[in-house]
C-alpha positions as CSV (number, residue, x, y, z in Angstrom):
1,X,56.0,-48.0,45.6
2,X,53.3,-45.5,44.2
3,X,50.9,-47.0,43.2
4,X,49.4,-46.5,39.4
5,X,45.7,-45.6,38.5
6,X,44.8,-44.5,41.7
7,X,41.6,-43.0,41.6
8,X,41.2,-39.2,42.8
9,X,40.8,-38.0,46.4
10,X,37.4,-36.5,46.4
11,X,37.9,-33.0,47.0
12,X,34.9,-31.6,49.9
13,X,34.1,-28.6,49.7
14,X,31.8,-25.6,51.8
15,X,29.1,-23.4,50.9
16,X,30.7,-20.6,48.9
17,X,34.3,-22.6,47.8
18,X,34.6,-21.6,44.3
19,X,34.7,-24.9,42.1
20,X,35.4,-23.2,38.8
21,X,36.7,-20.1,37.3
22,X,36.7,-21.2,33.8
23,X,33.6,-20.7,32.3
24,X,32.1,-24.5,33.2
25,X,28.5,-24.5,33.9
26,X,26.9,-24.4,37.4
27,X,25.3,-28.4,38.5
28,X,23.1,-29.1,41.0
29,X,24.0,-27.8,44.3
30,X,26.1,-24.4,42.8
31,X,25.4,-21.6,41.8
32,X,26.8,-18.7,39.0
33,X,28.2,-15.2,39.9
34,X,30.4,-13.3,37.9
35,X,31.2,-16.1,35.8
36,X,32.4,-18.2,38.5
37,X,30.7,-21.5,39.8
38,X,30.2,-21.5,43.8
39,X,29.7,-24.8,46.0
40,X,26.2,-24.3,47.5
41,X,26.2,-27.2,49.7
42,X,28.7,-29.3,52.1
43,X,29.8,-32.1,49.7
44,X,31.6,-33.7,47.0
45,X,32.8,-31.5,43.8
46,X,31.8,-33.2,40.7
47,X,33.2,-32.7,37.1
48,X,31.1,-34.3,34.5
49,X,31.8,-33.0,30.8
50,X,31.1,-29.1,31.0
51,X,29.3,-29.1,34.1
52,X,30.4,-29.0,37.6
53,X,28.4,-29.8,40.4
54,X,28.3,-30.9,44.3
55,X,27.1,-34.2,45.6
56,X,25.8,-33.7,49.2
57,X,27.4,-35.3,52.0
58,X,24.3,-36.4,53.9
59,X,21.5,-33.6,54.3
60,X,18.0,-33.5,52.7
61,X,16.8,-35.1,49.7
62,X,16.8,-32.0,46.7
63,X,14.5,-32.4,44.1
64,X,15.0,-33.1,40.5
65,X,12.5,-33.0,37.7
66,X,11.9,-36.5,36.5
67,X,12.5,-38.0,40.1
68,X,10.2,-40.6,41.3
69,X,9.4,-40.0,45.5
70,X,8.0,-41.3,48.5
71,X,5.8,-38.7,50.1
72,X,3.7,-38.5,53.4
73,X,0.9,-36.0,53.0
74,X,1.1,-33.7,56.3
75,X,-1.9,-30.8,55.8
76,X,-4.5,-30.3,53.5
77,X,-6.4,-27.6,51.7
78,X,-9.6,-27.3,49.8
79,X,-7.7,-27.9,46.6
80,X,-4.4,-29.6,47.4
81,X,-2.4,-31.4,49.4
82,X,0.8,-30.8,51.2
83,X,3.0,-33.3,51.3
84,X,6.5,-34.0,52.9
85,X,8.8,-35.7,50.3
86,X,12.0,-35.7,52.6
87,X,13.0,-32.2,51.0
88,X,13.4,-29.1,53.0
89,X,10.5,-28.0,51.9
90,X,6.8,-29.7,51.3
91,X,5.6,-30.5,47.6
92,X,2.1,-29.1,46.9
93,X,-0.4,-31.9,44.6
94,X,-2.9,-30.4,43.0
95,X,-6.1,-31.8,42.3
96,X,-5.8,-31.9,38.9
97,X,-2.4,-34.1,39.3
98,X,-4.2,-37.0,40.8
99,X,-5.9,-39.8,39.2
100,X,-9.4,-38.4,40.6
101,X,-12.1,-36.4,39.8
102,X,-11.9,-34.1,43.2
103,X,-14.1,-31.8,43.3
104,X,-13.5,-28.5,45.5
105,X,-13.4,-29.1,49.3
106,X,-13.4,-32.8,49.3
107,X,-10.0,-33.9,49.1
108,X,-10.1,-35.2,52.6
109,X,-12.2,-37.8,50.7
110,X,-9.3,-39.1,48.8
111,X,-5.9,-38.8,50.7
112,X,-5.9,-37.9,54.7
113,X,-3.0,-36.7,56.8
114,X,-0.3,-39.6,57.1
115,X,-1.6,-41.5,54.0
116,X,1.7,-42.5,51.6
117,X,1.5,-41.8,47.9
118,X,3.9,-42.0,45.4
119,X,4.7,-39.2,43.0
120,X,6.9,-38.3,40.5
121,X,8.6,-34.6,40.4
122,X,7.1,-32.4,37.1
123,X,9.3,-29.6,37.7
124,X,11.5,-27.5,40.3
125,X,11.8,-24.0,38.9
126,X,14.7,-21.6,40.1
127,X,12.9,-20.7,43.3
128,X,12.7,-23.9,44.4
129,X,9.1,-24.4,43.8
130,X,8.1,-28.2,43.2
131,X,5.0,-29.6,40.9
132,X,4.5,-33.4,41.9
133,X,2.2,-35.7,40.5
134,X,0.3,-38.9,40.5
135,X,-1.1,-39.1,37.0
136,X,1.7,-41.4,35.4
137,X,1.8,-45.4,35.4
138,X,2.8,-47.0,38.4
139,X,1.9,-44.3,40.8
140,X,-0.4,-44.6,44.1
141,X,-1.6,-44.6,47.3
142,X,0.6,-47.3,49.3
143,X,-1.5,-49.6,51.5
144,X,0.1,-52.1,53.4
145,X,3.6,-52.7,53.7
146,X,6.4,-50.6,55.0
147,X,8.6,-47.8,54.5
148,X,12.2,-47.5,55.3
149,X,14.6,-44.3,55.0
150,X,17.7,-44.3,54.0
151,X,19.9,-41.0,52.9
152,X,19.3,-39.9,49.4
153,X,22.8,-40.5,48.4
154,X,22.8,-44.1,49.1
155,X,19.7,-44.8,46.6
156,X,21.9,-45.6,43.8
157,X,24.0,-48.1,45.6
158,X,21.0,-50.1,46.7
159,X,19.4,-49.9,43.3
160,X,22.8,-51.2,41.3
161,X,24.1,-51.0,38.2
162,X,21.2,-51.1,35.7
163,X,19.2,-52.2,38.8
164,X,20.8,-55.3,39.7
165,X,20.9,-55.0,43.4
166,X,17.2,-54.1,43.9
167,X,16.3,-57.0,41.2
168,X,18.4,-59.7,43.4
169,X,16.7,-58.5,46.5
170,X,13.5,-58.7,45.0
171,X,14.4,-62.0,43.5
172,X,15.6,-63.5,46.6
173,X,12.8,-62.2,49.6
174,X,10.0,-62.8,46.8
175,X,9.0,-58.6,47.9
176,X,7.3,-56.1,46.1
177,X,9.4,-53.0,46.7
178,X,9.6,-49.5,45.6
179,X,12.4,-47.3,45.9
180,X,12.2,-43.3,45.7
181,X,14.5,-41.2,44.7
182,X,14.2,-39.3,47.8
183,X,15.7,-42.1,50.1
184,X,12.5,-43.7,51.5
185,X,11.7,-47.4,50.4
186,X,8.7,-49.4,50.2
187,X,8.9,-53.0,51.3
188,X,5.9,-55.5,51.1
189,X,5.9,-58.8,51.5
190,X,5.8,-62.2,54.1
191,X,6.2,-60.7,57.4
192,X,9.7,-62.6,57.7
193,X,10.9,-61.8,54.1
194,X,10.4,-58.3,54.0
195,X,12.2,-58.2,57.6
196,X,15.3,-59.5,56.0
197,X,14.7,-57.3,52.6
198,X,14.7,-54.9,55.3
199,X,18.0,-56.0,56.6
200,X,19.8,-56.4,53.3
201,X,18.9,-52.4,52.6
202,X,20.1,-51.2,55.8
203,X,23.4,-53.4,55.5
204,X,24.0,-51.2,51.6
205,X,23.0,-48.4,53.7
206,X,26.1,-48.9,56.1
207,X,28.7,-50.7,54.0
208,X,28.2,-48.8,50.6
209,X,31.5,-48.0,49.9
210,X,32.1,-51.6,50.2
211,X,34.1,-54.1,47.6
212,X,32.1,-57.1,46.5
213,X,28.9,-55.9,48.2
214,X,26.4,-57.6,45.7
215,X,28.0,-60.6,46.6
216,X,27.7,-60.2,50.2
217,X,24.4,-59.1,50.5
218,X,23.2,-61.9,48.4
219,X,25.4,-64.3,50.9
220,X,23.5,-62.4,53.7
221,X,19.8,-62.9,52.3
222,X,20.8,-66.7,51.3
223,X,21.6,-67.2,55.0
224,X,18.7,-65.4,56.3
225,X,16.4,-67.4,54.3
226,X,17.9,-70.9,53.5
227,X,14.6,-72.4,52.0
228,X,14.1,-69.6,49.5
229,X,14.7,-70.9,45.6
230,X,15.7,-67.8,43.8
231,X,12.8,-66.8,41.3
232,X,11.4,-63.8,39.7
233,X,10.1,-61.2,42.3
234,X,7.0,-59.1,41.0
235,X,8.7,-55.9,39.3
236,X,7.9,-52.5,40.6
């Protein structure tokens, strides 16, 4: 028997398919010519309202404005910094987008290759060009802790609906941790906690598609860490 309500294959589609020839608007990862909408990326085709877009099947992280990142600065100049936000290309800061007063030629004085910041993405203009910055609440230099990397597209599932999943980890390994938008995660906490925080992330990583996988990853952290009374984690 057929079964009723089924959801939708998801359609995958190659740079150049044509996604829509009916005057929708072009989403992230298409493009516009003649009228027509064009995948630009290997991925998913997405419909939402009058837009249709492509969500990529693995592949790098592509900035949005609004995004909040994990970077690694990886060269500097006499006025900014380089810094590799898991994109295909690296995000120049500017002096003046840090919480500083940096005055020309010193800005080895204030981040160094390798240091981890994060930043939050002003604006990515039709050439691709990216404006970061680190003058908003909340954003920093990380010391301590550590990072993991998952792909881009899984963020959402280890972040939950309305944040759920992030809060219960939180909750449950009593960890400060930060995730960016751009798939890398930073995980602070006792050295046995934020192993098993560490755990719990990759385990969303591998079974998101997964039914009842709040359930199971609390089950999994529970085990892990049998003396652990559930409280409030510190909120990042």
């Amino acid at each position: 028997m057929e079964k009723r309500n089924a959801r939708p294959t998801r359609e995958i589609v190659v740079p150049g398919d044509l996604l829509d020839d009916s005057g929708m608007d072009a989403g992230n990862n298409a493009y516009m010519l003649d009228g027509k909408v064009y995948a630009g990326v290997l991925g998913v085709k997405n419909v939402y309202q009058d837009t249709v877009s492509v969500i990529p099947l693995g592949g790098r992280y592509m900035p949005t404005t609004g995004d909040t990142v994990i970077g690694i600065i990886e060269d500097i100049g006499p006025s900014n910094w380089l810094v590799d936000i898991n994109a295909p290309y690296p995000a120049p800061l500017h002096v003046n987008e840090v919480p500083w007063k940096v005055e020309f030629g010193d800005t080895s004085k204030y981040l160094n290759v390798g240091n981890v910041v994060m930043l939050k993405i002003l604006m990515v203009d039709e050439s691709k060009k990216i404006q970061v910055t680190m003058k908003d609440s909340g954003l920093r230099r990380i010391e301590g802790g550590q990072l993991v990397e998952i792909p881009h597209s899984k963020v959402s599932r280890v972040i939950g609906k309305s944040g759920s999943m992030i809060q219960m980890i939180k909750n449950l390994t009593d960890c400060r941790i930060f995730v960016g938008q751009n798939g890398r995660i930073w995980i602070d906490g006792d050295d046995e906690n934020a192993t098993v925080a560490v755990e719990a992330i990759k385990m969303i990583e591998k079974e998101a598609q997964s039914s009842n996988l709040t359930e199971r990853v609390e089950n999994f952290i529970k085990n892990k860490l049998p003396e652990k009374e559930e409280d409030d984690g510190e909120d990042y």
